[in-house]
C-alpha positions in Angstrom: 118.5 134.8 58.0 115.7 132.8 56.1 115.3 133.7 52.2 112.3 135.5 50.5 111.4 132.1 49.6 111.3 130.4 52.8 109.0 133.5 54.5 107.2 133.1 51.7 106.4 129.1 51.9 105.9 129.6 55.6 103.2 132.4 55.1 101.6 130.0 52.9 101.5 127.1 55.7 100.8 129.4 57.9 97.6 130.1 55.9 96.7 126.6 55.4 96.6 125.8 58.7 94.4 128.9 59.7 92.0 127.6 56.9 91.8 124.3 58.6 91.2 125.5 61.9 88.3 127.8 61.0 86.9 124.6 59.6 87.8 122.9 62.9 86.2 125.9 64.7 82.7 125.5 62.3 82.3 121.9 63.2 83.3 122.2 67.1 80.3 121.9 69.0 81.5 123.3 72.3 80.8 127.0 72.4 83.6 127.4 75.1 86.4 125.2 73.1 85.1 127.3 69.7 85.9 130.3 72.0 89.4 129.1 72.7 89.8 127.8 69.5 89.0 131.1 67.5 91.6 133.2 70.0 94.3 131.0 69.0 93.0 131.6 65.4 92.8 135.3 65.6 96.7 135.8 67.4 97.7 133.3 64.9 96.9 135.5 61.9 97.5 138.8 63.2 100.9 137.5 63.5 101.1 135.9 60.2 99.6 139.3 58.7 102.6 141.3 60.4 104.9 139.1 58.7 103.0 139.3 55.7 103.2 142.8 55.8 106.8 142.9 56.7 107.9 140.8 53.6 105.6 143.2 51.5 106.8 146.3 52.3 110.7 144.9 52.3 110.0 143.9 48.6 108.5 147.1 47.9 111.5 149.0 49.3 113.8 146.9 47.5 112.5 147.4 44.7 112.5 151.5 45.2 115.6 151.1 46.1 116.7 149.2 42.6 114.3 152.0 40.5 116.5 154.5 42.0 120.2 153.1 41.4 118.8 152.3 37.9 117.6 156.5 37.3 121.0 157.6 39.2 123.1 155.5 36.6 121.4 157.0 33.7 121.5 160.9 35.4 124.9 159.8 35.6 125.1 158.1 31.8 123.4 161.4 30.1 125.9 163.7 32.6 
């Protein structure tokens, strides 16, 4: 299984390259390969937003989950 680390630097390629082919998509001059070009685009990112989201929310729940050991241990502490 990849790290956090590794999603993470792959999110961020993964946003370079969409950059660059919007700017490939602005200077195309074919209306039909624009067309193609901007449905690769848009699958592309709704992918990388998934995964996006997906490494969010797993941070966020780690993070619940670490709040909530921490406040049973001092329940616990205080008895």
């Amino acid at each position: 299984m990849p790290s956090a680390g590794d999603i993470l630097d792959q999110l961020r390629r993964d946003h370079g390259k969409a950059l660059a082919e919007l700017d490939a998509i602005d200077a195309e001059g074919d209306a039909r390969r624009c067309l193609a070009r901007l449905a690769r685009v848009r699958r592309a990112w709704m992918i990388h937003a998934l995964a996006e989201e997906t490494v969010v929310y797993r941070a966020l729940e780690l993070d619940a989950a670490t709040l909530g050991a921490l406040v049973e241990r001092a329940r616990l502490a205080n008895g």
